[in-house]
N, C-alpha and C positions, 0 to 999 in steps of 0.2 A: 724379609721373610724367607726361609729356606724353602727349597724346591719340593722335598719332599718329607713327610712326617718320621721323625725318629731318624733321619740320617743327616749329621753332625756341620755338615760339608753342604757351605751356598754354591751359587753357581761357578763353573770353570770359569780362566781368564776368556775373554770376550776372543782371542789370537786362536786359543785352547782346538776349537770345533774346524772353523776353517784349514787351520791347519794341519791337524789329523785329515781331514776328508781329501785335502789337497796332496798330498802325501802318499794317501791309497791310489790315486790316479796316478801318484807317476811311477808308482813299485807296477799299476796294471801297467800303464803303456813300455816299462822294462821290461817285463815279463812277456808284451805283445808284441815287442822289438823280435827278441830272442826268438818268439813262437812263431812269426811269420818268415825267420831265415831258417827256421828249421822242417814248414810245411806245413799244407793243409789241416792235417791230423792234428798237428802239436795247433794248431792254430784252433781247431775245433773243439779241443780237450780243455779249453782256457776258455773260452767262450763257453762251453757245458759248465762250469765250475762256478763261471759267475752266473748263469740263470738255475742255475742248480739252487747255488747259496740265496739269489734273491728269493726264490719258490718256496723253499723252506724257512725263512724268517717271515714272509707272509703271510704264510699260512700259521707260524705260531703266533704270530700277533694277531692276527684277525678274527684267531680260536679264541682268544685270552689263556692264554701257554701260561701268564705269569709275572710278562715282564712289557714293559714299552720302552722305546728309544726316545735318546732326544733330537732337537732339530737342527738337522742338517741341512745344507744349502739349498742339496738335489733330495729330497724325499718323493718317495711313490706310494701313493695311499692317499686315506681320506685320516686327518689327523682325529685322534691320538693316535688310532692305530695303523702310522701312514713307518714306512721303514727307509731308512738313508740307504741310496744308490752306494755311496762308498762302503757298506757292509758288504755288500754283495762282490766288491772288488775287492774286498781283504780275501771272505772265502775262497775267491778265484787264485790269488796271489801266494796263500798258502797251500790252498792244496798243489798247485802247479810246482811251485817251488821245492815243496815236498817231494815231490816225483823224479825231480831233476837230481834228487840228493840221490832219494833209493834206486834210480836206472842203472847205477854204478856198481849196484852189486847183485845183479845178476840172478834175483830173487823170484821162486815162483811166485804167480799172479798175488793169494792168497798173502803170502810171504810178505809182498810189497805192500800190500794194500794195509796190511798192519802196521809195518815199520812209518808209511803215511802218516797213520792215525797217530802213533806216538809222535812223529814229528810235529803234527797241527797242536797236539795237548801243552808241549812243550811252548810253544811260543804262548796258546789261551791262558794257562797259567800267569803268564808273566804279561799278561794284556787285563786278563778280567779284573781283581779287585782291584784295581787303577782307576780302570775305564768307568766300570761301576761307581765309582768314591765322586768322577768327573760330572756324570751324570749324564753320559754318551750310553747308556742305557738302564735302565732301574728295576731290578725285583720286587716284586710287592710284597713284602714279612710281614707289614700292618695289617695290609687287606687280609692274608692269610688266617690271622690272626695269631701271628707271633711280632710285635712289635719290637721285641726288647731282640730279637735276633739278626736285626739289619743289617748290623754289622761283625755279628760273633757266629752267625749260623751257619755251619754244616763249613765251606771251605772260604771264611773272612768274611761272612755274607753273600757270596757266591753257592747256590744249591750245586748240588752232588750230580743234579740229575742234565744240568749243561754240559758239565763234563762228560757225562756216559753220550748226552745226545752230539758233542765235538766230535767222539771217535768215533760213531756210529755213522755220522756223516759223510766223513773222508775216509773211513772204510768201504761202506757202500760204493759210493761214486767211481772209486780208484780199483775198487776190486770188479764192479760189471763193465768199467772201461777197459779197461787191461784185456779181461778177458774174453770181450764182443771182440778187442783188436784184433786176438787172435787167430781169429773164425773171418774177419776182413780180407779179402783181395782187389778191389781197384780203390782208386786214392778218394774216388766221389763217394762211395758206403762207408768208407773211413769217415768222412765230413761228418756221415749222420749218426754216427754210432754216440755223441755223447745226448741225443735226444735220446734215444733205448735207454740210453745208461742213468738220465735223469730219471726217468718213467720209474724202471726198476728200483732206485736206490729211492728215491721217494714211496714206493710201495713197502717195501722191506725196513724202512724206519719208518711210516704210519703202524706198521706190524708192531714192532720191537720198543716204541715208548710208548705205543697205546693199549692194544689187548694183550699184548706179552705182560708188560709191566707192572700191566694190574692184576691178572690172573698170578703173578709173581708173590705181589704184595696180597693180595684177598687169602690165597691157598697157602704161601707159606709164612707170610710176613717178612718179604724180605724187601729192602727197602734200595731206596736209590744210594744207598752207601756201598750197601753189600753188591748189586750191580753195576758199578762203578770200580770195587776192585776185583770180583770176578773177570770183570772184562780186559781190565788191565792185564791181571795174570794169563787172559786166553791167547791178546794179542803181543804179551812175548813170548808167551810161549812157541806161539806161530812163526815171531822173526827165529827165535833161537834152532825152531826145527827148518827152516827157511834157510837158513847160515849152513848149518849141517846137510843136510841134501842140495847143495848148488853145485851144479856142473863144472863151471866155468869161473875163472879168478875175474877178482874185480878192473872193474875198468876205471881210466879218470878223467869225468868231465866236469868240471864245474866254472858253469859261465858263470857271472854276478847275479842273475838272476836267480839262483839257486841259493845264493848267500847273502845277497844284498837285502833280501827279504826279511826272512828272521831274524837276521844283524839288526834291522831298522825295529822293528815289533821289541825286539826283547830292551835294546837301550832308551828307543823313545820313551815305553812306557815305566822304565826303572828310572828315568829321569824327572816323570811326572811323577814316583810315587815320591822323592824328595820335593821335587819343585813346588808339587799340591800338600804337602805336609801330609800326608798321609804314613809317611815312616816312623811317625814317632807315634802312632795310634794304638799298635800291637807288634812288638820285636821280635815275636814269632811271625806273625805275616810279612816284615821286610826281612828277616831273615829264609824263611823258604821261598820269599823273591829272590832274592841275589841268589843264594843257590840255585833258584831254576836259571836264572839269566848265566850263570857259570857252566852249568850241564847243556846251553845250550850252543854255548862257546866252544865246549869241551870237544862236544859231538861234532858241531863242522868246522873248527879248526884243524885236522889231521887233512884233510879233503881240500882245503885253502894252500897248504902249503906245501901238500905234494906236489912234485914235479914234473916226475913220469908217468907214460898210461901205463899201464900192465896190459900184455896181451892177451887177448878174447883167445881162448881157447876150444871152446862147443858149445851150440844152444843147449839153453835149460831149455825145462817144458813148464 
């Protein structure tokens, strides 16, 4: 019997779940390696990120947002709407890693906090219809009452509106953290600033996918399509004015936590869209797989193989 009605794909291999979640624990404890040689701050900013990510997948499961996970080892909750600990360690691992890409260029708060968002989108991409196919978590098209869309609806069976809520997330977080930093002087208010920053960035996306989004679609009909590429176009636009107004040339740091990350997200899951047979299902969806997974080779290979820093010239603002 298949796991869920109308989608094609039984359960993953038995190895599949463990070791996805195993995997998340050891991209966090690299990321916590890095964060603790680098301080409190960076240490607090990775800790924010993962109760940021678990708060938020919480609270949309336990609303009924749409979608349930499957089971994982470590889950928190009351099942079915209980959510895997290692979700909450990806969020962490991506936005953190993210951050390590964009500190390199010297970008105001706003600037960064965009460039973020396109980095987390870029890896989701190349995670979601996989993971979804896996069954490491499920949309419900039936319940909805589009059955026949499980797997053709809106981006492969993945909604439009995970995407707008990806970048909204690592936008939020990264841009009230950034900018609480900046207003910080001793290293103990730095510790606390990514609880403000959760507080904020969860108030400002209850705002932006709830009353926003419906006042959006009631008043104009615009749907989570249309707010999915507007937003896209806001937040390059913001790196592209971000590049143009920067003070100071770029710097180069890139530990493996900054690469080891995405590296692991984009091959793992372009492995399972073969391994799981999922590539031969739609040659448009494995094909703007491998192209995301190419764009995201693209983007931090230049950063992998430079050599020299460039000298910090003036702070931006």
């Amino acid at each position: 019997m298949l796991p869920f009605a109308n989608m094609p794909y039984g359960n993953a291999p038995v190895y599949c779940f463990p070791l996805t979640e195993i995997c998340m624990y050891l991209l966090l404890l690299l990321c916590g390696w890095h964060a603790m040689k680098k301080g409190t701050a960076q240490v607090a900013w990775l800790l924010g990120a993962l109760c940021f990510g678990l708060l938020l997948e919480y609270v949309n499961v336990a609303t009924n947002s749409g979608y349930v996970y499957g089971q994982f080892w470590l889950m928190l909750g009351k099942a079915p709407r209980n959510i895997p600990f290692c979700i909450g360690c990806g969020w962490a691992v991506i936005i953190y890693s993210s951050r390590l890409f964009t500190d390199n260029f010297a970008l105001p708060a706003w600037a960064a906090a965009a460039l973020d968002s396109l980095l987390a989108l870029n890896i989701d991409v190349s995670m979601d219809v996989v993971a979804y196919r896996l069954h490491m978590w499920h949309w419900d098209w039936a319940g909805r009452g589009y059955p026949a869309e499980t797997l053709t609806g809106q981006w492969f069976g993945v909604p439009y509106a995970n995407f707008y809520g990806w970048l909204l997330v690592v936008f939020f977080y990264s841009f009230f953290s950034r900018l609480l930093e900046k207003a910080a002087v001793k290293k103990m208010w730095k510790a606390t600033l990514p609880l403000l920053s959760i507080i904020l960035s969860q108030a400002a996306l209850c705002l932006s996918l709830f009353p926003l989004a419906n006042l959006l679609k009631q008043a104009f009909g615009i749907s989570s399509m249309h707010r999915l590429l507007a937003l896209l176009i806001i937040l390059m636009l913001l790196v592209a004015i971000g590049f143009a107004r920067r003070n100071k040339k770029s710097a180069h740091y890139f530990p493996p936590a900054a690469w080891v990350v995405p590296l692991w997200f984009h091959l793992y899951f372009v492995t399972w869209l073969f391994l799981g047979g999922f590539s031969g299902e739609n040659s448009r969806m494995t094909l703007f797989s491998l192209l995301n997974v190419m764009a995201g080779i693209f983007i931090h290979l230049p950063m992998l193989i430079k050599k020299r820093p460039v000298t910090i010239l003036a702070e931006t603002c």
